[in-house]
CHARMM internal coordinates of N, CA and C (Angstrom, degrees):
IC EDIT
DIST 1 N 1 CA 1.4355
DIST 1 CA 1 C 1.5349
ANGL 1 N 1 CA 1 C 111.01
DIST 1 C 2 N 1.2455
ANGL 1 CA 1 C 2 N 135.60
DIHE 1 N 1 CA 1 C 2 N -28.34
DIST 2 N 2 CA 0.9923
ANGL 1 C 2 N 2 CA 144.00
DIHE 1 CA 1 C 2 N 2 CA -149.57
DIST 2 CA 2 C 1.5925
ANGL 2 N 2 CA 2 C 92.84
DIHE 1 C 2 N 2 CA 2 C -94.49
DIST 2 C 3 N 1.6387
ANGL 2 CA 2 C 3 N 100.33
DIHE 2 N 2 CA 2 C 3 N -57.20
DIST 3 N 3 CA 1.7703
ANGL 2 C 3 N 3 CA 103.52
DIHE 2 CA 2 C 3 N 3 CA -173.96
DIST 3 CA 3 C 1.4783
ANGL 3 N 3 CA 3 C 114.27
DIHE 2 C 3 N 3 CA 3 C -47.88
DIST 3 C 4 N 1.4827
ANGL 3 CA 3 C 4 N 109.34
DIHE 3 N 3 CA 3 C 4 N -30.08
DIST 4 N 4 CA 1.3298
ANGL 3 C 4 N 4 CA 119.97
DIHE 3 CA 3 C 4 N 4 CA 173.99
DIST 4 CA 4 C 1.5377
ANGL 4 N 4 CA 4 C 129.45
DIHE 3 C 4 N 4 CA 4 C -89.38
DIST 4 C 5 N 1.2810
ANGL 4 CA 4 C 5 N 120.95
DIHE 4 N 4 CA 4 C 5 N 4.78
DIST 5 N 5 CA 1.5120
ANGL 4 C 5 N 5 CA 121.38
DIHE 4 CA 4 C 5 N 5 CA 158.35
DIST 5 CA 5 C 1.6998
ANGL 5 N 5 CA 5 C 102.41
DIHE 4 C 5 N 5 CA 5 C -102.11
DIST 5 C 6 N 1.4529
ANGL 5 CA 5 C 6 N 113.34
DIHE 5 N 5 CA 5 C 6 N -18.81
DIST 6 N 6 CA 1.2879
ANGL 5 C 6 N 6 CA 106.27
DIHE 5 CA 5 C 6 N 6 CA 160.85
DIST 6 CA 6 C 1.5502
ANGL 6 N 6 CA 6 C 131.44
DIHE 5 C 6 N 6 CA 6 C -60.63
DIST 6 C 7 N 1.1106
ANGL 6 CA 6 C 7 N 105.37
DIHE 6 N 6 CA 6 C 7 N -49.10
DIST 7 N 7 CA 1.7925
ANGL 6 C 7 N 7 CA 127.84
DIHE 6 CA 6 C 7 N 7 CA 168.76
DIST 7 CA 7 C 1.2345
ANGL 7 N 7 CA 7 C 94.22
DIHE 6 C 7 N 7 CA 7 C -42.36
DIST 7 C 8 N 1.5680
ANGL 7 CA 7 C 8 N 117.25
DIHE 7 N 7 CA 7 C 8 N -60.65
DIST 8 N 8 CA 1.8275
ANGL 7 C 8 N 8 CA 121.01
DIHE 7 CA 7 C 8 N 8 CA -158.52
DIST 8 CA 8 C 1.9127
ANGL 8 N 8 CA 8 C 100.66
DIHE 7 C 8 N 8 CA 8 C -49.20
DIST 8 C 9 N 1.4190
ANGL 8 CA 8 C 9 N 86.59
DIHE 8 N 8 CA 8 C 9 N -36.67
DIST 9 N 9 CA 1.6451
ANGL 8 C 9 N 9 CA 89.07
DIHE 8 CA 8 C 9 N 9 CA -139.97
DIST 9 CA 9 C 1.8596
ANGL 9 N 9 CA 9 C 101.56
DIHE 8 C 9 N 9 CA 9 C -75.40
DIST 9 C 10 N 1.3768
ANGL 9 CA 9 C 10 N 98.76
DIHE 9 N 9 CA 9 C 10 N -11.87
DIST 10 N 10 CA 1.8010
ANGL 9 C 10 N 10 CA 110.15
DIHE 9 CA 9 C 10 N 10 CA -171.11
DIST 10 CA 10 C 1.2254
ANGL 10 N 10 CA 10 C 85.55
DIHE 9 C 10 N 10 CA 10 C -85.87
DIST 10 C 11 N 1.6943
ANGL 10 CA 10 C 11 N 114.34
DIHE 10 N 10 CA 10 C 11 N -76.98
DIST 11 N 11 CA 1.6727
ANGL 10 C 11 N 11 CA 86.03
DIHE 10 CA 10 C 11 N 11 CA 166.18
DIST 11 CA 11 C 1.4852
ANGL 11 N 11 CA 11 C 164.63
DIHE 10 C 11 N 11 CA 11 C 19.31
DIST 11 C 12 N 1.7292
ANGL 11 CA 11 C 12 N 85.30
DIHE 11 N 11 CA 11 C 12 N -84.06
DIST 12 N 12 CA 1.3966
ANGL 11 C 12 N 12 CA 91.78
DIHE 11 CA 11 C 12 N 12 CA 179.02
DIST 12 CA 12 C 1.4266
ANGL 12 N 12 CA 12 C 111.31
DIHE 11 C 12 N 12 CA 12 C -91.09
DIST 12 C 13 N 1.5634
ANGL 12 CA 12 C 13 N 116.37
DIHE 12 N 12 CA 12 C 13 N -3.76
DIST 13 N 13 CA 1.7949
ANGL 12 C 13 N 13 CA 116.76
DIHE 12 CA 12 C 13 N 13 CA 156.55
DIST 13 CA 13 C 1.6811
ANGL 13 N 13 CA 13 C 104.25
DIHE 12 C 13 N 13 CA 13 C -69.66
DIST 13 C 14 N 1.0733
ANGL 13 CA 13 C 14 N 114.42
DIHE 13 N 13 CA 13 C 14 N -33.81
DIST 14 N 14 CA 1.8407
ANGL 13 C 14 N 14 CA 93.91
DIHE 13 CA 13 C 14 N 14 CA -173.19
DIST 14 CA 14 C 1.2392
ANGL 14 N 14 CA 14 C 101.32
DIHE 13 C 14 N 14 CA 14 C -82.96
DIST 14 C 15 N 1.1951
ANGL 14 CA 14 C 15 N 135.53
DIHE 14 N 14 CA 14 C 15 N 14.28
DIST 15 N 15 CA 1.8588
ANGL 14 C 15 N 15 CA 128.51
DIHE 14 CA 14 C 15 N 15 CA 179.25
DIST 15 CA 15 C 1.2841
ANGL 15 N 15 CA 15 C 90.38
DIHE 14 C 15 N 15 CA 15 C -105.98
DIST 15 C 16 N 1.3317
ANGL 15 CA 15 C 16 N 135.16
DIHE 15 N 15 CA 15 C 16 N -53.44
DIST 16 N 16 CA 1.3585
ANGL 15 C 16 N 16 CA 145.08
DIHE 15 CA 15 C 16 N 16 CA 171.88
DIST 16 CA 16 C 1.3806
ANGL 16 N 16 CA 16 C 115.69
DIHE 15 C 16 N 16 CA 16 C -43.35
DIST 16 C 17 N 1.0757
ANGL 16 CA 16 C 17 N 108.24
DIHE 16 N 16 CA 16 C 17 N -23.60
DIST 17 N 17 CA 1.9043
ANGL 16 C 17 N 17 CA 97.62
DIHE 16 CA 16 C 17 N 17 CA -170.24
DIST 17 CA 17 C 1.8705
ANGL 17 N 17 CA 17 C 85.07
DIHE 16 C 17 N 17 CA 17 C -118.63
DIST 17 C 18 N 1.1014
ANGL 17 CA 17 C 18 N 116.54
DIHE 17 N 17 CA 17 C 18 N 16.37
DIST 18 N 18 CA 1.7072
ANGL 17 C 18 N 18 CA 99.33
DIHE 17 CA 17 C 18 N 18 CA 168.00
DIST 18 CA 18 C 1.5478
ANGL 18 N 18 CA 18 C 103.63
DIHE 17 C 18 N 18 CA 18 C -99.12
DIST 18 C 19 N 1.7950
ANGL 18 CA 18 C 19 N 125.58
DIHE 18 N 18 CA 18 C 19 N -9.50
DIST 19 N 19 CA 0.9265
ANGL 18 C 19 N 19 CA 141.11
DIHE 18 CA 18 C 19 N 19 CA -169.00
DIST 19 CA 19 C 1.5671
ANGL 19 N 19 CA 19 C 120.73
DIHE 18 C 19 N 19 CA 19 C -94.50
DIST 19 C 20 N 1.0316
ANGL 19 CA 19 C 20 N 124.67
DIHE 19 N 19 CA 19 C 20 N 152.52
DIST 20 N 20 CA 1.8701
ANGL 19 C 20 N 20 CA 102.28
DIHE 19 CA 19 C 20 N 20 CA -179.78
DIST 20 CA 20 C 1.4639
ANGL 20 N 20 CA 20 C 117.27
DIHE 19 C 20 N 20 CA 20 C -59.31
DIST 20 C 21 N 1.2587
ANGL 20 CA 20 C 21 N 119.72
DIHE 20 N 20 CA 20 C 21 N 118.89
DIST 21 N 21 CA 1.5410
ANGL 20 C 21 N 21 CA 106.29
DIHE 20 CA 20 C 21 N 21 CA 169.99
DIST 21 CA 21 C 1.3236
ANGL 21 N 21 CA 21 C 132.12
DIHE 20 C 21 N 21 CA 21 C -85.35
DIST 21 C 22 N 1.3883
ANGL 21 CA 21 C 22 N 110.52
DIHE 21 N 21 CA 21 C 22 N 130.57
DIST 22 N 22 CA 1.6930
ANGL 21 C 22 N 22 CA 129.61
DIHE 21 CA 21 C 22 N 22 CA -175.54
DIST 22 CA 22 C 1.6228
ANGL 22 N 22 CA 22 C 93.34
DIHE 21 C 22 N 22 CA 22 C -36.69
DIST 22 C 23 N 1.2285
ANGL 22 CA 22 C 23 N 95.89
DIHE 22 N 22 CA 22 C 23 N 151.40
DIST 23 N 23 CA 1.9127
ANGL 22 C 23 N 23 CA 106.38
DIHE 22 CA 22 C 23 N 23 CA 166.33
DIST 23 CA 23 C 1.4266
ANGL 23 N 23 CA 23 C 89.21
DIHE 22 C 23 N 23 CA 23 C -65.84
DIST 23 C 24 N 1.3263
ANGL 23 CA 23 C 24 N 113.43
DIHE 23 N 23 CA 23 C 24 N 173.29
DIST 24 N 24 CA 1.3875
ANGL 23 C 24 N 24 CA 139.12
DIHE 23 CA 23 C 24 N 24 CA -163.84
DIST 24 CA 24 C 1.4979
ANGL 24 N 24 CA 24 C 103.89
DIHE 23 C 24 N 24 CA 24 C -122.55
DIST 24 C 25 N 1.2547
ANGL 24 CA 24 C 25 N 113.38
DIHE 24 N 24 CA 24 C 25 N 96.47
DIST 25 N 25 CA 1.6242
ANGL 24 C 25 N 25 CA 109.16
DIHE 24 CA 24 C 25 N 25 CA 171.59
DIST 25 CA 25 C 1.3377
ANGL 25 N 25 CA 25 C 126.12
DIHE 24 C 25 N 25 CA 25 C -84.53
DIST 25 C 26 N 1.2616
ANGL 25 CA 25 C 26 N 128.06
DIHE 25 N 25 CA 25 C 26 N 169.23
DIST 26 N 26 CA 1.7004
ANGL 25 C 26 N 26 CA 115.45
DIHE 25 CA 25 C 26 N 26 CA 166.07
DIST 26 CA 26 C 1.4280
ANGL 26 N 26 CA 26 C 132.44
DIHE 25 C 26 N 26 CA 26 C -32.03
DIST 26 C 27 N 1.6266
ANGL 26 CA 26 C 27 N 101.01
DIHE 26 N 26 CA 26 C 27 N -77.62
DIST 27 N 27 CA 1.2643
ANGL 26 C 27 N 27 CA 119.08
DIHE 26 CA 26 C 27 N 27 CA 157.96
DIST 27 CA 27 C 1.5479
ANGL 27 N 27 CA 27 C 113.30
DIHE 26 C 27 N 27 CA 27 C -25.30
DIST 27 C 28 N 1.3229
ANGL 27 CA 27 C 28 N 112.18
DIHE 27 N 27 CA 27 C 28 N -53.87
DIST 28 N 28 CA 1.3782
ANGL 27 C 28 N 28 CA 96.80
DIHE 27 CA 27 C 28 N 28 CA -165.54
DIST 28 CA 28 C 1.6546
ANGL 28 N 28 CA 28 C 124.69
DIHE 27 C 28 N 28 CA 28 C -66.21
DIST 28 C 29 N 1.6094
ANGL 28 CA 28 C 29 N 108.99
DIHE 28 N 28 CA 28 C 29 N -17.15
DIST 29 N 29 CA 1.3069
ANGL 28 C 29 N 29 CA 117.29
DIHE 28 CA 28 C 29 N 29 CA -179.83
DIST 29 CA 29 C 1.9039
ANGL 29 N 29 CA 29 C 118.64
DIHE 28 C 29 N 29 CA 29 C -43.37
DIST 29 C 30 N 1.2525
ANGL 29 CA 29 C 30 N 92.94
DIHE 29 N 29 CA 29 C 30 N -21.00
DIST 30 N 30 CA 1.4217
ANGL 29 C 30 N 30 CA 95.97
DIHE 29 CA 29 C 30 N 30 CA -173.86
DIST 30 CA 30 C 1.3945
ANGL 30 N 30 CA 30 C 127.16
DIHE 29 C 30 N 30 CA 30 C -104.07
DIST 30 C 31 N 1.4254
ANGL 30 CA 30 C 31 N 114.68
DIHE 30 N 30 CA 30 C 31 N 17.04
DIST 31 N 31 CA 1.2978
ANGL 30 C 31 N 31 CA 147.52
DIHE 30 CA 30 C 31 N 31 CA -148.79
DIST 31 CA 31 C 1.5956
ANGL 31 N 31 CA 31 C 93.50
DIHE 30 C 31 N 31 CA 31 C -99.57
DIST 31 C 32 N 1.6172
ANGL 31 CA 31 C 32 N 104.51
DIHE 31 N 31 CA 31 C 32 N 165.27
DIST 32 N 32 CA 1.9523
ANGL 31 C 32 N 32 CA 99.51
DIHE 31 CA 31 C 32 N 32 CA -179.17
DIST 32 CA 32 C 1.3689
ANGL 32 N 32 CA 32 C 82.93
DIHE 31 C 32 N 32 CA 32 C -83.29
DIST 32 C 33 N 1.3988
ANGL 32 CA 32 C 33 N 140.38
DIHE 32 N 32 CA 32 C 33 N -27.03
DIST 33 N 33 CA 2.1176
ANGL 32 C 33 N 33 CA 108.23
DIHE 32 CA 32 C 33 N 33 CA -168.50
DIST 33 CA 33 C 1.3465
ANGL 33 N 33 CA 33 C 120.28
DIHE 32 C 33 N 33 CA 33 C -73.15
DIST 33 C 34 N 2.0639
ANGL 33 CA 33 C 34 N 105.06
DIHE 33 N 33 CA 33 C 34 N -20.14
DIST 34 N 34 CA 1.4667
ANGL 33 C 34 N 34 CA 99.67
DIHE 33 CA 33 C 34 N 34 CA -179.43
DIST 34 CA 34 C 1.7911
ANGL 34 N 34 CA 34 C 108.83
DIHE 33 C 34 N 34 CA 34 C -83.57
DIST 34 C 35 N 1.5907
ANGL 34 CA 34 C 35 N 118.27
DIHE 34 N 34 CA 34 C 35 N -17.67
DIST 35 N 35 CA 1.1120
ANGL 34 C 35 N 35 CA 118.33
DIHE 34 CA 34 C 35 N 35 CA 173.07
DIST 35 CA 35 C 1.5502
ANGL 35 N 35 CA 35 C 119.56
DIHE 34 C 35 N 35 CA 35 C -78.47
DIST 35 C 36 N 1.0251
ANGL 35 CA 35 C 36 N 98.64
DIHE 35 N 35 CA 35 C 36 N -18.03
DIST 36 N 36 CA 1.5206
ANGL 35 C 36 N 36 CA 104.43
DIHE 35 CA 35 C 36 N 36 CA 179.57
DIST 36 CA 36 C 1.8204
ANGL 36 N 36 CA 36 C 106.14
DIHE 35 C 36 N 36 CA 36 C -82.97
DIST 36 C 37 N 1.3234
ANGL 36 CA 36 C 37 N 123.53
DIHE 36 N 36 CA 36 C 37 N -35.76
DIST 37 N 37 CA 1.4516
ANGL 36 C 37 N 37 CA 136.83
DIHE 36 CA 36 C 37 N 37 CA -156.62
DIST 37 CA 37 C 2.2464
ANGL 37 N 37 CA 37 C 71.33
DIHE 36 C 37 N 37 CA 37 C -88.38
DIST 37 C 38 N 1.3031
ANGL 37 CA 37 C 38 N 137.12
DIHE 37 N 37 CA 37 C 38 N -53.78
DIST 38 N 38 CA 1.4209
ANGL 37 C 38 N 38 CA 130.70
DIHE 37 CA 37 C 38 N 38 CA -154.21
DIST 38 CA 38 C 1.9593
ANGL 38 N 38 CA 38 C 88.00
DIHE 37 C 38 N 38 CA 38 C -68.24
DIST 38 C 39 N 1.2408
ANGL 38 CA 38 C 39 N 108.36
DIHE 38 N 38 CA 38 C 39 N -26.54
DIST 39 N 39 CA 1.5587
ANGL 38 C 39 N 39 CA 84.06
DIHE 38 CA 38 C 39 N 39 CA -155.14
DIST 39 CA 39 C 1.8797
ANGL 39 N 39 CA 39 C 96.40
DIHE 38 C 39 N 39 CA 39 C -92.25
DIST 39 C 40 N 1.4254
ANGL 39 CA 39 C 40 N 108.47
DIHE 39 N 39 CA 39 C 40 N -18.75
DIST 40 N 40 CA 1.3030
ANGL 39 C 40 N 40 CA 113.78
DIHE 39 CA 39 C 40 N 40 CA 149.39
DIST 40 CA 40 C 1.3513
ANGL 40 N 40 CA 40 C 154.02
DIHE 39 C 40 N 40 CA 40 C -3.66
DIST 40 C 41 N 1.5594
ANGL 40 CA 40 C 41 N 82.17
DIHE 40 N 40 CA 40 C 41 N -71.78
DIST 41 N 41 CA 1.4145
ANGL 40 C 41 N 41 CA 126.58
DIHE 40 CA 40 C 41 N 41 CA 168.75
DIST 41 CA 41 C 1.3754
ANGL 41 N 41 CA 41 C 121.29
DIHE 40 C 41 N 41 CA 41 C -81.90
DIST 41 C 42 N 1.1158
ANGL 41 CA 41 C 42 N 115.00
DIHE 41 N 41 CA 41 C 42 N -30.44
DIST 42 N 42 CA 1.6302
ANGL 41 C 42 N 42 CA 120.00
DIHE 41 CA 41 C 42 N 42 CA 163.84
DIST 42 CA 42 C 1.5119
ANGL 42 N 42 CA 42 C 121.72
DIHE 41 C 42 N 42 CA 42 C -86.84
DIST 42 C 43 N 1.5386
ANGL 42 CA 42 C 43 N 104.91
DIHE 42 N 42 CA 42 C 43 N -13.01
DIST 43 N 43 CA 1.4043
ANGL 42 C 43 N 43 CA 97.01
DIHE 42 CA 42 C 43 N 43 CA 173.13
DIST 43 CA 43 C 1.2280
ANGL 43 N 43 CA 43 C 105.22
DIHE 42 C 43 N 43 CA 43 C -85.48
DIST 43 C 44 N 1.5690
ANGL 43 CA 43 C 44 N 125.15
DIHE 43 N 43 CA 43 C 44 N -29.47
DIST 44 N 44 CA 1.6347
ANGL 43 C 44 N 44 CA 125.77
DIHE 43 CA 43 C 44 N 44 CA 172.72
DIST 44 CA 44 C 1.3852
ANGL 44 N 44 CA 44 C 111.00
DIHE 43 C 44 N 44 CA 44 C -70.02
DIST 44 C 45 N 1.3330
ANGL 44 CA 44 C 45 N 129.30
DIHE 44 N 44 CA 44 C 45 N -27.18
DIST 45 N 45 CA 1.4834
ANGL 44 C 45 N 45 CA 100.34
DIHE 44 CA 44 C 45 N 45 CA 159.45
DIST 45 CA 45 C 1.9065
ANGL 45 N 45 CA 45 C 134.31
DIHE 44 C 45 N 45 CA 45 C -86.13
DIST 45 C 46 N 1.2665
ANGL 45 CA 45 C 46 N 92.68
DIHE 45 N 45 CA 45 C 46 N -16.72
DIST 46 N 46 CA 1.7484
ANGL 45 C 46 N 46 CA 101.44
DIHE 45 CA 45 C 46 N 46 CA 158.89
DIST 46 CA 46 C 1.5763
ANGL 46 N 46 CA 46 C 107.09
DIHE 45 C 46 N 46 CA 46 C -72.83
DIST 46 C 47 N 1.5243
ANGL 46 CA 46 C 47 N 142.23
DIHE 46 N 46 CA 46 C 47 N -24.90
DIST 47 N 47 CA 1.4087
ANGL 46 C 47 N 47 CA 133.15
DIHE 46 CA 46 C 47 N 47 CA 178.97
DIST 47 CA 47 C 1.5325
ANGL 47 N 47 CA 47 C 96.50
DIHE 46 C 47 N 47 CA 47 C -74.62
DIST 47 C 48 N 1.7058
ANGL 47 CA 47 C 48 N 139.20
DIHE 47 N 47 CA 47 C 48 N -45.70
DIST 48 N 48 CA 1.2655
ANGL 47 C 48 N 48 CA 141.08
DIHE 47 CA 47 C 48 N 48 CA -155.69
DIST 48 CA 48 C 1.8151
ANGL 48 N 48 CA 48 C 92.30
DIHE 47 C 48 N 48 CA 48 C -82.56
DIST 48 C 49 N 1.4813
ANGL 48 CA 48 C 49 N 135.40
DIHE 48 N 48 CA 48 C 49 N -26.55
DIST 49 N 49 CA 1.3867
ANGL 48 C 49 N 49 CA 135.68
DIHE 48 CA 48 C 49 N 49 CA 172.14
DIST 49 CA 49 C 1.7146
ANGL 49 N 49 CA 49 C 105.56
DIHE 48 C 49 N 49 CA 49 C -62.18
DIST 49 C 50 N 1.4779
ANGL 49 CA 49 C 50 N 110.28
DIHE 49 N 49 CA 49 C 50 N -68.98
DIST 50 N 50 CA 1.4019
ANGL 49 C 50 N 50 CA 123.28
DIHE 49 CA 49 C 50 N 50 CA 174.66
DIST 50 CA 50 C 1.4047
ANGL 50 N 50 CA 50 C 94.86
DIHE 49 C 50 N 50 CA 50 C -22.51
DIST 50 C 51 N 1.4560
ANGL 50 CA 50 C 51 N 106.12
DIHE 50 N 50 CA 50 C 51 N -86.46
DIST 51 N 51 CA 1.5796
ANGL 50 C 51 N 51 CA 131.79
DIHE 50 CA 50 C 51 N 51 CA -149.44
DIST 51 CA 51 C 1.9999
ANGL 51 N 51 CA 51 C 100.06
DIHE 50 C 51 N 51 CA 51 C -40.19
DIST 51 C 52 N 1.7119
ANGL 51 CA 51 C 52 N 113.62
DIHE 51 N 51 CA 51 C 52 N -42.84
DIST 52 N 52 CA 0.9208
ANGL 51 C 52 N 52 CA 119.39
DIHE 51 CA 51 C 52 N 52 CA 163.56
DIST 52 CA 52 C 1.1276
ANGL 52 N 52 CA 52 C 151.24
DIHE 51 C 52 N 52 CA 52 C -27.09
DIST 52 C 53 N 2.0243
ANGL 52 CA 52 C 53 N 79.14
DIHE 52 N 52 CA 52 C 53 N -65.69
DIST 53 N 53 CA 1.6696
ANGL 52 C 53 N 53 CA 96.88
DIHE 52 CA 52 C 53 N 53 CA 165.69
DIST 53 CA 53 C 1.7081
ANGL 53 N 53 CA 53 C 133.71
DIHE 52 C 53 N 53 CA 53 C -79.98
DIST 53 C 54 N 1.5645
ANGL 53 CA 53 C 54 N 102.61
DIHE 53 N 53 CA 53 C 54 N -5.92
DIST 54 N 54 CA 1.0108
ANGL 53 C 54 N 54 CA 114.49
DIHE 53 CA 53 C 54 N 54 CA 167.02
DIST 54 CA 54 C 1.4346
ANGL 54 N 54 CA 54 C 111.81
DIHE 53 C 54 N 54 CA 54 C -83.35
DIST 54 C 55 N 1.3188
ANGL 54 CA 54 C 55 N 123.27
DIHE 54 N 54 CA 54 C 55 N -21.71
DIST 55 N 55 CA 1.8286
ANGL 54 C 55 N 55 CA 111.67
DIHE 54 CA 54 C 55 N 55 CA 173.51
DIST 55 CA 55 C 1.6354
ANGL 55 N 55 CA 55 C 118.97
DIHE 54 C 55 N 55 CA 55 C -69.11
DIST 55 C 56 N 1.9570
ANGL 55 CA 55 C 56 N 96.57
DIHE 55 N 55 CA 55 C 56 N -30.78
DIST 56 N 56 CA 1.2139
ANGL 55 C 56 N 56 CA 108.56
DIHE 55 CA 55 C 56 N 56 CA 178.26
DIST 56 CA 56 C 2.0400
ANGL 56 N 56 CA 56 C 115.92
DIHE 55 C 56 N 56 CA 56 C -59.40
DIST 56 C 57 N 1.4775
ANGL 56 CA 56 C 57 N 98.65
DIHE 56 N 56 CA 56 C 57 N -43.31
DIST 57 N 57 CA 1.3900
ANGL 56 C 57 N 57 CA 106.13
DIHE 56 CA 56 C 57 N 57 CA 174.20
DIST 57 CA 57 C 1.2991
ANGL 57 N 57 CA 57 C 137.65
DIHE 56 C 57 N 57 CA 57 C -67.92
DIST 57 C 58 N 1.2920
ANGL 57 CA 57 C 58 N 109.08
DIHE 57 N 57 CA 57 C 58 N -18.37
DIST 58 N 58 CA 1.5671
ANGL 57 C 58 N 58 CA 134.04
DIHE 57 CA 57 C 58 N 58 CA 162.07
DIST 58 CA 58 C 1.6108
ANGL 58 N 58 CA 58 C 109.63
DIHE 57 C 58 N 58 CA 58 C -64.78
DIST 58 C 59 N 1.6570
ANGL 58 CA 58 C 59 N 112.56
DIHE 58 N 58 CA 58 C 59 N -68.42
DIST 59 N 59 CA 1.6906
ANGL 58 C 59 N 59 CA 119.96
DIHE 58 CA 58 C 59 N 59 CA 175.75
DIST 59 CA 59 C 1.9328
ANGL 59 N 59 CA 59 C 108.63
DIHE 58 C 59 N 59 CA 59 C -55.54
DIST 59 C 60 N 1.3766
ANGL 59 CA 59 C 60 N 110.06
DIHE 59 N 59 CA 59 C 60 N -3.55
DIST 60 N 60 CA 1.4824
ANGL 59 C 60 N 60 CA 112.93
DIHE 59 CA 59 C 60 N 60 CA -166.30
DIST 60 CA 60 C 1.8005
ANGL 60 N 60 CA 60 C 72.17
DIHE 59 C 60 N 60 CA 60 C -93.89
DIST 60 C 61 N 1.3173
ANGL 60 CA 60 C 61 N 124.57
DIHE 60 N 60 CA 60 C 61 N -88.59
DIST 61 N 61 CA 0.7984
ANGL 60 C 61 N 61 CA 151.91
DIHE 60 CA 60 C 61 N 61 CA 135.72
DIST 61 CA 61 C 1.7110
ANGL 61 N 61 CA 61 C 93.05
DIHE 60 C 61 N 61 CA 61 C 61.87
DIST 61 C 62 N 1.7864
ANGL 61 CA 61 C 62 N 83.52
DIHE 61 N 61 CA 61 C 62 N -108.33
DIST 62 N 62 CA 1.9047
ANGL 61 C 62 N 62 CA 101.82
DIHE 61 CA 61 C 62 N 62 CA 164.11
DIST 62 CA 62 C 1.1915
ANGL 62 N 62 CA 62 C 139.04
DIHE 61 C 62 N 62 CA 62 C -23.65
DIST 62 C 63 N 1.6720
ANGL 62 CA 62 C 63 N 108.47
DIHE 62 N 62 CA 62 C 63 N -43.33
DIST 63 N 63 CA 1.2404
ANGL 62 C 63 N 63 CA 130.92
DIHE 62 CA 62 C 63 N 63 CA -160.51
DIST 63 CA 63 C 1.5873
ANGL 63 N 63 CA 63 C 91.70
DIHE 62 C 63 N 63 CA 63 C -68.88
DIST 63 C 64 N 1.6318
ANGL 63 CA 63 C 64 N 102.00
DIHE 63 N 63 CA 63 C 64 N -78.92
DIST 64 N 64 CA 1.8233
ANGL 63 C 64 N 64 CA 113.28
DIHE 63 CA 63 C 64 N 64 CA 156.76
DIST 64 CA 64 C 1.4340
ANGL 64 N 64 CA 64 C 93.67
DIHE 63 C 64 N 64 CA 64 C -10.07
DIST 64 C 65 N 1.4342
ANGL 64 CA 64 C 65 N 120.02
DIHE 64 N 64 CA 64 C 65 N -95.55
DIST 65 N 65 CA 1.4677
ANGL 64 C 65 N 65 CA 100.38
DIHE 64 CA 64 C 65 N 65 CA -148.07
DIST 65 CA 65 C 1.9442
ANGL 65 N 65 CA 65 C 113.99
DIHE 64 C 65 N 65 CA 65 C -53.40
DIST 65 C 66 N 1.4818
ANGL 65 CA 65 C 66 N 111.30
DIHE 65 N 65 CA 65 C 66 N -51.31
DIST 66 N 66 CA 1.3275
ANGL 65 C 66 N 66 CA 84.06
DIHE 65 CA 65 C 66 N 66 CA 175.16
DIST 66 CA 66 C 1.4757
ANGL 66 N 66 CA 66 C 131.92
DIHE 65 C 66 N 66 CA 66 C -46.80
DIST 66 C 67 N 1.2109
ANGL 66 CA 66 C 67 N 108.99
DIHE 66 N 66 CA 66 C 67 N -45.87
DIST 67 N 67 CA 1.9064
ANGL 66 C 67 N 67 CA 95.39
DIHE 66 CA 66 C 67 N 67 CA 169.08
DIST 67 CA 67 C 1.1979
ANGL 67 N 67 CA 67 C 115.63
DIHE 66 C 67 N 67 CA 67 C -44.81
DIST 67 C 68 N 1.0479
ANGL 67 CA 67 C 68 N 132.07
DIHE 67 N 67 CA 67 C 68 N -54.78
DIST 68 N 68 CA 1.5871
ANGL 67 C 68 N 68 CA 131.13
DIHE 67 CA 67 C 68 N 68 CA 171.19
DIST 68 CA 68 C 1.2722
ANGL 68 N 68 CA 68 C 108.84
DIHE 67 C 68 N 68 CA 68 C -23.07
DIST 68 C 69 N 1.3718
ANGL 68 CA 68 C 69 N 109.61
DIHE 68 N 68 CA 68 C 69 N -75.28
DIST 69 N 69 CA 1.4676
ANGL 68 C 69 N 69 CA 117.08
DIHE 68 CA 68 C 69 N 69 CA -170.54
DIST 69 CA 69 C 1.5374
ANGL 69 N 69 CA 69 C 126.11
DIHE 68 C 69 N 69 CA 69 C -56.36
DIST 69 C 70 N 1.7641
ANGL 69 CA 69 C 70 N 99.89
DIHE 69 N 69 CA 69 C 70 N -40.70
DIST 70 N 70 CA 1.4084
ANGL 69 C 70 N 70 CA 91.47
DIHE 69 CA 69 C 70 N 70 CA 169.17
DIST 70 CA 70 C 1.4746
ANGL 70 N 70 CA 70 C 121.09
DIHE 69 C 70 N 70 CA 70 C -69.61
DIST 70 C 71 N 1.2197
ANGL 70 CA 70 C 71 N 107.98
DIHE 70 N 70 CA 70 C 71 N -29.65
DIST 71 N 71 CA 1.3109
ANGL 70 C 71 N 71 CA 103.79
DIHE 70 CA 70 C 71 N 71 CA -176.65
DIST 71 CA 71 C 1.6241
ANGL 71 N 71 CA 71 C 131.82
DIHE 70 C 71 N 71 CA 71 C -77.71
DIST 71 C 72 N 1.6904
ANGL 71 CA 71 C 72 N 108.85
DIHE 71 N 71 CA 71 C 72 N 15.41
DIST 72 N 72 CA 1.1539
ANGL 71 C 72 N 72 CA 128.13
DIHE 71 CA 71 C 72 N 72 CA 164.12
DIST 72 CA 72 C 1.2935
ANGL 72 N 72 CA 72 C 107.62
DIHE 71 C 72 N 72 CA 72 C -110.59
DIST 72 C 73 N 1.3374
ANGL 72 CA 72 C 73 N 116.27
DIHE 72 N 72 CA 72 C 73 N -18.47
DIST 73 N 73 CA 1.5837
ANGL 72 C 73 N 73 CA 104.31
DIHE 72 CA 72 C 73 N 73 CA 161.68
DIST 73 CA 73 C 1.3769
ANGL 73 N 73 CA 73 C 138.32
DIHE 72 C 73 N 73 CA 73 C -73.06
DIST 73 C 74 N 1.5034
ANGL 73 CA 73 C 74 N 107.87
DIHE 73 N 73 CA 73 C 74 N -14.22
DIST 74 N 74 CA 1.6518
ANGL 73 C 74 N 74 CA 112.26
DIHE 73 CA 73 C 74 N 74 CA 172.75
DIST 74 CA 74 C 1.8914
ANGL 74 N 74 CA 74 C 104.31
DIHE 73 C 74 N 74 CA 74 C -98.99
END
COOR INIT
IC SEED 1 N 1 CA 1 C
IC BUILD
């Protein structure tokens, strides 16, 4: 249930931000759209870490296989 008011709520931020967005007042910082837009934002910088560490694991990856290979060549 939970995964699914989560879904709703990303959702209903990407319908929201195709729309003009209200100025941003004080008050509103504490609101579920500005908490929802903060946790947002932290999931896009944990996806750009991932994405990272997955380039790193690929070049790990290769390397592995070339040793492999050379090391059936001697």
């Amino acid at each position: 249930m939970k995964h699914f008011l989560i879904i709703l709520a990303i959702a209903a931020l990407g319908t929201a931000q195709s729309q003009t967005p209200a100025p941003a007042s004080p008050a509103a910082q504490g609101s579920p759209l500005a908490q929802l837009q903060a946790i947002r934002a932290a999931n896009a910088t944990l996806l750009e870490q991932q994405a990272k560490a997955i380039l790193q694991l690929v070049e790990i990856e290769k390397q592995a296989q070339q040793i492999k290979l050379l090391g059936k060549r001697s």
